[in-house]
BADREN-68291 format. One record per atom (N, C-alpha, C): x, y, z; residue number from 1; residue in one letter. Coordinates in pm, whole numbers, plus 32768, in hexadecimal, padded with zeros to 4 digits. Example, Ala and Ser with C-alpha at 12.3 -4.5 7.8 and 13.67 -1.06 7.14 Angstrom:
<atom c1="8527" c2="7DC7" c3="830C" num="1" residu="A"/>
<atom c1="84CE" c2="7E3E" c3="830C" num="1" residu="A"/>
<atom c1="8528" c2="7EB6" c3="830C" num="1" residu="A"/>
<atom c1="8505" c2="7F1F" c3="82C4" num="2" residu="S"/>
<atom c1="8557" c2="7F96" c3="82CA" num="2" residu="S"/>
<atom c1="850A" c2="8003" c3="8313" num="2" residu="S"/>
This chain:
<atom c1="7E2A" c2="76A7" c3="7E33" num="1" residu="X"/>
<atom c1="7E9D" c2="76F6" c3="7E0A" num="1" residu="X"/>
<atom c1="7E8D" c2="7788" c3="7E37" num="1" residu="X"/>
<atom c1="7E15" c2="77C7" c3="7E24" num="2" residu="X"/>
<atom c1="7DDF" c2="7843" c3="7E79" num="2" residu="X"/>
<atom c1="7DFD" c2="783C" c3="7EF8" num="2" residu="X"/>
<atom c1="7DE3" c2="77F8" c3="7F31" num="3" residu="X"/>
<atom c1="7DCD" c2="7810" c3="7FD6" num="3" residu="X"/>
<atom c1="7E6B" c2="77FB" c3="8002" num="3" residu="X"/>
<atom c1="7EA8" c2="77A4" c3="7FB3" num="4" residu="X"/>
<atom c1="7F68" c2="7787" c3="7FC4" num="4" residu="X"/>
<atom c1="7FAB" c2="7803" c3="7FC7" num="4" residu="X"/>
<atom c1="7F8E" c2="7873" c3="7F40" num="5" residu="X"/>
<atom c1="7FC2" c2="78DB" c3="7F03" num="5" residu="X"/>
<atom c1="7F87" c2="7957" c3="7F9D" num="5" residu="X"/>
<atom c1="7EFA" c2="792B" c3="7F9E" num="6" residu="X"/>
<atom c1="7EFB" c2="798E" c3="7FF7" num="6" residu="X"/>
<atom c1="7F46" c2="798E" c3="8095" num="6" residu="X"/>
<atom c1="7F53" c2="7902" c3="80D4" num="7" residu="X"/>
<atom c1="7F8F" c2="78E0" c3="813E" num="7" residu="X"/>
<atom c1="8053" c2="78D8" c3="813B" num="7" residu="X"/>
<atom c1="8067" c2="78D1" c3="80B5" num="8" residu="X"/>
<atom c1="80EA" c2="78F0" c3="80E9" num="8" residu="X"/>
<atom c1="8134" c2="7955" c3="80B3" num="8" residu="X"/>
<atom c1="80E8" c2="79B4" c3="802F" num="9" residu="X"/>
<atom c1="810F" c2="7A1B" c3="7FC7" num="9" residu="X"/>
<atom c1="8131" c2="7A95" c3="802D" num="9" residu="X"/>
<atom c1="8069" c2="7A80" c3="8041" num="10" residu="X"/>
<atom c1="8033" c2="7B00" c3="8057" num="10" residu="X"/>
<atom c1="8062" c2="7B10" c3="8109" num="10" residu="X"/>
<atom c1="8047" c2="7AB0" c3="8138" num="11" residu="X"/>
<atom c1="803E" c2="7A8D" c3="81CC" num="11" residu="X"/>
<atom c1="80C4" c2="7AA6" c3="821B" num="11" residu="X"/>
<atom c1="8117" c2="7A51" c3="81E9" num="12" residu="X"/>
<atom c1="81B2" c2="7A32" c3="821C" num="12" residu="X"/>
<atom c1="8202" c2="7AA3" c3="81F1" num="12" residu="X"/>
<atom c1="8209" c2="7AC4" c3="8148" num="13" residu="X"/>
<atom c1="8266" c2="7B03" c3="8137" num="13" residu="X"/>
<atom c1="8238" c2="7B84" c3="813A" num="13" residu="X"/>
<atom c1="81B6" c2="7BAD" c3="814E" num="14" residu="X"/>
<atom c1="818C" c2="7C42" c3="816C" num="14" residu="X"/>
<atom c1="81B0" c2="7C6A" c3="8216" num="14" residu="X"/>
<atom c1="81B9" c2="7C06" c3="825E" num="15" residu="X"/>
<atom c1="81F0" c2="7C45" c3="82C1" num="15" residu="X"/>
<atom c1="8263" c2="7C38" c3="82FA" num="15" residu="X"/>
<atom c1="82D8" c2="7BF2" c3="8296" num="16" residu="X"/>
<atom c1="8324" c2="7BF1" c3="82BC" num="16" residu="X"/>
<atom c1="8376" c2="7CBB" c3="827F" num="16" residu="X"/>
<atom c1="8343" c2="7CBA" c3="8219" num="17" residu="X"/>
<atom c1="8338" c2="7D26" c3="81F4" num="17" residu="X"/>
<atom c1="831F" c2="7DA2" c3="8237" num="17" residu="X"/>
<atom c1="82AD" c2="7DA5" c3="8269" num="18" residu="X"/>
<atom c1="826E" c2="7DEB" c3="82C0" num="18" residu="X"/>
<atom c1="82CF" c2="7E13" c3="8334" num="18" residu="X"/>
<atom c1="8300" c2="7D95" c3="83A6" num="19" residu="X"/>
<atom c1="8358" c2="7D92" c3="83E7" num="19" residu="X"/>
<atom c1="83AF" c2="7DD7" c3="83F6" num="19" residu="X"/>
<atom c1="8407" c2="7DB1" c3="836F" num="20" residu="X"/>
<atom c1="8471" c2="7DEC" c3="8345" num="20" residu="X"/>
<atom c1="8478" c2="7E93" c3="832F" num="20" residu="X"/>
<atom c1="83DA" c2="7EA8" c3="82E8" num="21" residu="X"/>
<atom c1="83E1" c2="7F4E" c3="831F" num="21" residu="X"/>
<atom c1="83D7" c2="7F82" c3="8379" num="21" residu="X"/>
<atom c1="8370" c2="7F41" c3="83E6" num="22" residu="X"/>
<atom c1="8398" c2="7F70" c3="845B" num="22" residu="X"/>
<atom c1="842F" c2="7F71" c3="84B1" num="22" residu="X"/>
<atom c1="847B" c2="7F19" c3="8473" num="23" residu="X"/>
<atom c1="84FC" c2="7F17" c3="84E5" num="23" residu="X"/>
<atom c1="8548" c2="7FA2" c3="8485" num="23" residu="X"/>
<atom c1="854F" c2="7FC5" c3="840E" num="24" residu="X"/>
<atom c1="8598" c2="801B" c3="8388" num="24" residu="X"/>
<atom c1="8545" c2="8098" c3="83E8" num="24" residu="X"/>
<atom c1="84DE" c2="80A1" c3="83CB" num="25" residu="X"/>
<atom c1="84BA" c2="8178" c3="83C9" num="25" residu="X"/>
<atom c1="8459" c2="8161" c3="8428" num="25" residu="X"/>
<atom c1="8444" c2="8110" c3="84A2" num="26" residu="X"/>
<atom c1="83CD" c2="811C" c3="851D" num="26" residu="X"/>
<atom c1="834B" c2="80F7" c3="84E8" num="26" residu="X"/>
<atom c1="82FA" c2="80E1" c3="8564" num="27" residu="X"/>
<atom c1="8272" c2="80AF" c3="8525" num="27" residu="X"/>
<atom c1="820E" c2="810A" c3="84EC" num="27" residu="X"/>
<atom c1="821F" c2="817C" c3="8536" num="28" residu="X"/>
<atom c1="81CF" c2="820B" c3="84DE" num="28" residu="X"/>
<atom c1="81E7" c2="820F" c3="8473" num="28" residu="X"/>
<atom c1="8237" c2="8223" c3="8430" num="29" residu="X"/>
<atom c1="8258" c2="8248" c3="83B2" num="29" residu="X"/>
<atom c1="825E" c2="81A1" c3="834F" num="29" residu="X"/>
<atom c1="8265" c2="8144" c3="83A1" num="30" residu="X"/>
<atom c1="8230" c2="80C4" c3="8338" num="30" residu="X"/>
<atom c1="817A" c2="80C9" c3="8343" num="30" residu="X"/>
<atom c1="815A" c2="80C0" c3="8392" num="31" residu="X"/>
<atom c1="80CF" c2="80CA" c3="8393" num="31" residu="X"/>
<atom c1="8074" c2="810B" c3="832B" num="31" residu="X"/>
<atom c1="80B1" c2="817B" c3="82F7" num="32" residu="X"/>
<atom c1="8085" c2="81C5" c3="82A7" num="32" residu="X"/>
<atom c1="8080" c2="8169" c3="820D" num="32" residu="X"/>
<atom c1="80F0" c2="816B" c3="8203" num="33" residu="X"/>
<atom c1="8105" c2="8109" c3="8181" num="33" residu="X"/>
<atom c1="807E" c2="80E9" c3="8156" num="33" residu="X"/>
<atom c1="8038" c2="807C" c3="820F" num="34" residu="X"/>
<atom c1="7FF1" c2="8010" c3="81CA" num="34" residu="X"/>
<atom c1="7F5E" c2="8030" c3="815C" num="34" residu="X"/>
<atom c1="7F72" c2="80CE" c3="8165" num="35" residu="X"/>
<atom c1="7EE2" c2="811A" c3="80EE" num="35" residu="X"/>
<atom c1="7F28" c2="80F4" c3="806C" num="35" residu="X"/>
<atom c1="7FBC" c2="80AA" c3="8076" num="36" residu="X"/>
<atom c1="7FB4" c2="8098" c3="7FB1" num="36" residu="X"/>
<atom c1="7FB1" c2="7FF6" c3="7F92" num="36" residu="X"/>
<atom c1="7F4B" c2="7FC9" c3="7FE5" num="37" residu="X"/>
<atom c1="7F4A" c2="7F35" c3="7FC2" num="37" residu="X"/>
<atom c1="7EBC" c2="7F5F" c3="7F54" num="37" residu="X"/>
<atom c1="7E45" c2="7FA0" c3="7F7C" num="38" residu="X"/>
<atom c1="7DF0" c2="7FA2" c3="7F0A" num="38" residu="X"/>
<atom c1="7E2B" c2="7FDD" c3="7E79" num="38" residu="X"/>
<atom c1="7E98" c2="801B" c3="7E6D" num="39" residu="X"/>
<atom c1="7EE9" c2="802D" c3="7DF3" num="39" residu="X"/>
<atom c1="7F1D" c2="7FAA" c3="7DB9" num="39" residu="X"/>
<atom c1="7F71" c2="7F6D" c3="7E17" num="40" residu="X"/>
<atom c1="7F76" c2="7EFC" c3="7DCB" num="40" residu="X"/>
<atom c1="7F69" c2="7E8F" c3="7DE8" num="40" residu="X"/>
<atom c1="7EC5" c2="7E82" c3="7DFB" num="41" residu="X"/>
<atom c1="7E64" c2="7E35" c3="7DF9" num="41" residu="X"/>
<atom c1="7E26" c2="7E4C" c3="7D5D" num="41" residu="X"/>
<atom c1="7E23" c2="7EB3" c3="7D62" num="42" residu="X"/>
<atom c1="7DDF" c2="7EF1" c3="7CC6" num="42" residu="X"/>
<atom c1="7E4D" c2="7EE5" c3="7C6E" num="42" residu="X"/>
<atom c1="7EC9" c2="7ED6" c3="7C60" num="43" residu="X"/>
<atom c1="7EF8" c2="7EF0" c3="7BF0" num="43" residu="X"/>
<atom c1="7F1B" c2="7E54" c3="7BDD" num="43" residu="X"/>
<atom c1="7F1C" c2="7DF3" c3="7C41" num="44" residu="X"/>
<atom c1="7F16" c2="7D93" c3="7C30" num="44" residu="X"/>
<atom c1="7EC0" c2="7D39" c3="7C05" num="44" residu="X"/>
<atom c1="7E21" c2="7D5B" c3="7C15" num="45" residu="X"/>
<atom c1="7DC7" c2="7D4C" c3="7BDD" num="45" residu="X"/>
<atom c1="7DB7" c2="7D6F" c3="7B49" num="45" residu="X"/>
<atom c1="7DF9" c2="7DDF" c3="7B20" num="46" residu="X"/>
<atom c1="7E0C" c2="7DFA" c3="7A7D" num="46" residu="X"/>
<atom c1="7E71" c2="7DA7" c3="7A2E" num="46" residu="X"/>
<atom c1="7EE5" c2="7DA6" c3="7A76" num="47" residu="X"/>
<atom c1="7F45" c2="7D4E" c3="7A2A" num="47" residu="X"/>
<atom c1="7F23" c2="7CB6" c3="7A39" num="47" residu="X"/>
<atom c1="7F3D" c2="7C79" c3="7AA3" num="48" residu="X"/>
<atom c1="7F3A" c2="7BEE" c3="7ACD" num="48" residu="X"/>
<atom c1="7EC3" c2="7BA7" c3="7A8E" num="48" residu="X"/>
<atom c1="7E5A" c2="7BE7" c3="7ACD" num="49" residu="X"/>
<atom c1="7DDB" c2="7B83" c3="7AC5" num="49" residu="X"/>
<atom c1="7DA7" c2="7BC5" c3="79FA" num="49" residu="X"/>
<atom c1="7D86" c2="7C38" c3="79EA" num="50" residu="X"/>
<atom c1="7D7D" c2="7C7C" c3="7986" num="50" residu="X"/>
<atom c1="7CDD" c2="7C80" c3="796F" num="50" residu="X"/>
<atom c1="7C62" c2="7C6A" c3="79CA" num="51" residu="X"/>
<atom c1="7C0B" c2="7C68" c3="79B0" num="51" residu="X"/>
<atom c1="7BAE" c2="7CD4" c3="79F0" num="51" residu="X"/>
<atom c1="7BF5" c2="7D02" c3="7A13" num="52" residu="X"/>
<atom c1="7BCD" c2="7D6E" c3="7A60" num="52" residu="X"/>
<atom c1="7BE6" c2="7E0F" c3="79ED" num="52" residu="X"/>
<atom c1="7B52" c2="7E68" c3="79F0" num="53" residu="X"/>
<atom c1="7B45" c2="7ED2" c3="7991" num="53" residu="X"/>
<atom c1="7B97" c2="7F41" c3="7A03" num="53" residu="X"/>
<atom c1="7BE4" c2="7FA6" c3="798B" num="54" residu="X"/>
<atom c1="7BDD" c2="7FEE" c3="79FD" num="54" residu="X"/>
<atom c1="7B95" c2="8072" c3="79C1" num="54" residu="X"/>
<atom c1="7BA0" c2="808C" c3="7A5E" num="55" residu="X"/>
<atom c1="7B25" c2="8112" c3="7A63" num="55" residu="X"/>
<atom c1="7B5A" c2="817A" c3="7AA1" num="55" residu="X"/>
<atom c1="7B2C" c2="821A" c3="7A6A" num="56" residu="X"/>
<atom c1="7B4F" c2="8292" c3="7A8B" num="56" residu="X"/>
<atom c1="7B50" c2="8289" c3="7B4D" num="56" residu="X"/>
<atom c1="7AFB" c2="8228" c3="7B92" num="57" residu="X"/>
<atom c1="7B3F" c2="824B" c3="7BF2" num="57" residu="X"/>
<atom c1="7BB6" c2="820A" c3="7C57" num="57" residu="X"/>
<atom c1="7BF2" c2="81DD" c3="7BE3" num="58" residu="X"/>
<atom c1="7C65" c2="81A9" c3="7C0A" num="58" residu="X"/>
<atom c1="7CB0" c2="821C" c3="7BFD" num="58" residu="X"/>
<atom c1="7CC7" c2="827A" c3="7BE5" num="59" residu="X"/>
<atom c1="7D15" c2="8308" c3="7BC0" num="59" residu="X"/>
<atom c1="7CEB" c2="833B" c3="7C37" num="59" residu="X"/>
<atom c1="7C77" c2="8349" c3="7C46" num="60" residu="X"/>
<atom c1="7C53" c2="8388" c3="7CB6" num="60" residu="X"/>
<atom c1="7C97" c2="8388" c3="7D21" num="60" residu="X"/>
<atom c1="7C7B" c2="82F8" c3="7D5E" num="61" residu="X"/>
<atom c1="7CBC" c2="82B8" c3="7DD7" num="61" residu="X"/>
<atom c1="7D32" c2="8297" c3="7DEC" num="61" residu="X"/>
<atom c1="7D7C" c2="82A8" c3="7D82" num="62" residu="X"/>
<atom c1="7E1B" c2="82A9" c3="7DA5" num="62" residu="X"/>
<atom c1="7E1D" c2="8353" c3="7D97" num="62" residu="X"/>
<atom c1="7DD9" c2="83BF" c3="7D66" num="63" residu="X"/>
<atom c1="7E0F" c2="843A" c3="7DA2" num="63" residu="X"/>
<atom c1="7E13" c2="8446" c3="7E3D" num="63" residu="X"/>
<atom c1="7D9E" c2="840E" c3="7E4B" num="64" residu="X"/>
<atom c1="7D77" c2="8422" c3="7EF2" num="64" residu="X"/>
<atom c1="7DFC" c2="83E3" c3="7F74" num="64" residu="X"/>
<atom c1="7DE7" c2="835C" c3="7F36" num="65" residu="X"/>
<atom c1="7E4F" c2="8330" c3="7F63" num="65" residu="X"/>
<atom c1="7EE5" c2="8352" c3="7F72" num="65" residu="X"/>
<atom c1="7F1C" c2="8381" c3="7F1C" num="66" residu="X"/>
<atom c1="7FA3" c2="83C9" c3="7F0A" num="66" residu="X"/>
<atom c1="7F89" c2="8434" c3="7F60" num="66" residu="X"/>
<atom c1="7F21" c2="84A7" c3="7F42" num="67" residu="X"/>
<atom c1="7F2E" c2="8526" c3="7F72" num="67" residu="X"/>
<atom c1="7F01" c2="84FC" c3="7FE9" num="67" residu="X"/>
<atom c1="7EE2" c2="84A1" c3="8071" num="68" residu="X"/>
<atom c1="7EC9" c2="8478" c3="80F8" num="68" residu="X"/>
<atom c1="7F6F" c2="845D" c3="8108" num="68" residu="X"/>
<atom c1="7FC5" c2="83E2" c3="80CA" num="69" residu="X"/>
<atom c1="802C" c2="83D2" c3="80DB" num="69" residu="X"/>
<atom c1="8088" c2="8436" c3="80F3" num="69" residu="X"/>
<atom c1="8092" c2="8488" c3="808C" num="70" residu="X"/>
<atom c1="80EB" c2="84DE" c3="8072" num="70" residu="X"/>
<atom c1="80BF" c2="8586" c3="8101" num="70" residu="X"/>
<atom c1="8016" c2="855F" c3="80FB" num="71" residu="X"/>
<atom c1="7FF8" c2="85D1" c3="8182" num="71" residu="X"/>
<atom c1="805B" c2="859E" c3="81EF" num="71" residu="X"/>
<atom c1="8040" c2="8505" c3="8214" num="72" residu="X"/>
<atom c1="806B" c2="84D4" c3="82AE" num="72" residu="X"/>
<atom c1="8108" c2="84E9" c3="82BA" num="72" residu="X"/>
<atom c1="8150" c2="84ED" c3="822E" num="73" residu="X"/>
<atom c1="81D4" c2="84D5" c3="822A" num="73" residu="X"/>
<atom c1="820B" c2="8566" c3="821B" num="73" residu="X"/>
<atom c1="81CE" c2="85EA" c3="8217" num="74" residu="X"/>
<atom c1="81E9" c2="865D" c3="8225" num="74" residu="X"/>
<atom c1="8219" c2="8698" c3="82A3" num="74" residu="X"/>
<atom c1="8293" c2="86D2" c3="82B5" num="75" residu="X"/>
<atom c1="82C8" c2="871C" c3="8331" num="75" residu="X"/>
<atom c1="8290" c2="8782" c3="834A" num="75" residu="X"/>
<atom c1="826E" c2="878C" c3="8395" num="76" residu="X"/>
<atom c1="820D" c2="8826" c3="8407" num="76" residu="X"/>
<atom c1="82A2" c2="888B" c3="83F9" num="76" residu="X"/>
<atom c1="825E" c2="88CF" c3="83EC" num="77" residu="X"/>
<atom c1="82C2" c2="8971" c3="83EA" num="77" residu="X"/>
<atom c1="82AB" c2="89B5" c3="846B" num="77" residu="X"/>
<atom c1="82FA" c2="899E" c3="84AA" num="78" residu="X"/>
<atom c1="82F4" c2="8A03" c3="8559" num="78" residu="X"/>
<atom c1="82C3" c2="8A92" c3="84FC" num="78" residu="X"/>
<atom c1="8249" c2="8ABC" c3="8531" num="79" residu="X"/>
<atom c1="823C" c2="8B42" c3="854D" num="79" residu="X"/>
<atom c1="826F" c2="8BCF" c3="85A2" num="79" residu="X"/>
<atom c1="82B9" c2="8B61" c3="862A" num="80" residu="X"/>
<atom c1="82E6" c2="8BB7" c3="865E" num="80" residu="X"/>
<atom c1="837B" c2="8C2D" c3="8656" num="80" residu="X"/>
């Protein structure tokens, strides 16, 4: 049932997904996205499965993560 969930959940409908962002906002800017699969990887691990503790550095790593996202997705200000 694992290996099913992972071959057609995770597999099929993650890239049809995926896809789909690339054809919506280009592949640069989908690419980026893919730093919030360990978010919810983790929050799915808290709800779903529920055996999983969580720990201060789960706070951590979603600051990091956001503030990389939110760096790459920042507009440059012409200096000139």
């Amino acid at each position: 049932l694992g290996i099913i969930y992972l071959a057609l959940i995770a597999g099929v409908y993650g890239n049809i997904i995926y896809n789909s962002g690339v054809r919506r906002i280009g592949p640069s800017r989908t690419s980026i996205f893919v730093n919030f699969v360990p978010i919810f990887g983790v929050i799915s691990s808290l709800v779903i499965i529920q055996n999983e503790k969580f720990s201060p550095w789960y706070i951590v790593s979603l600051i990091l993560i956001l503030s990389g996202v939110g760096l790459v997705n920042k507009k440059v200000e012409n200096t000139n």
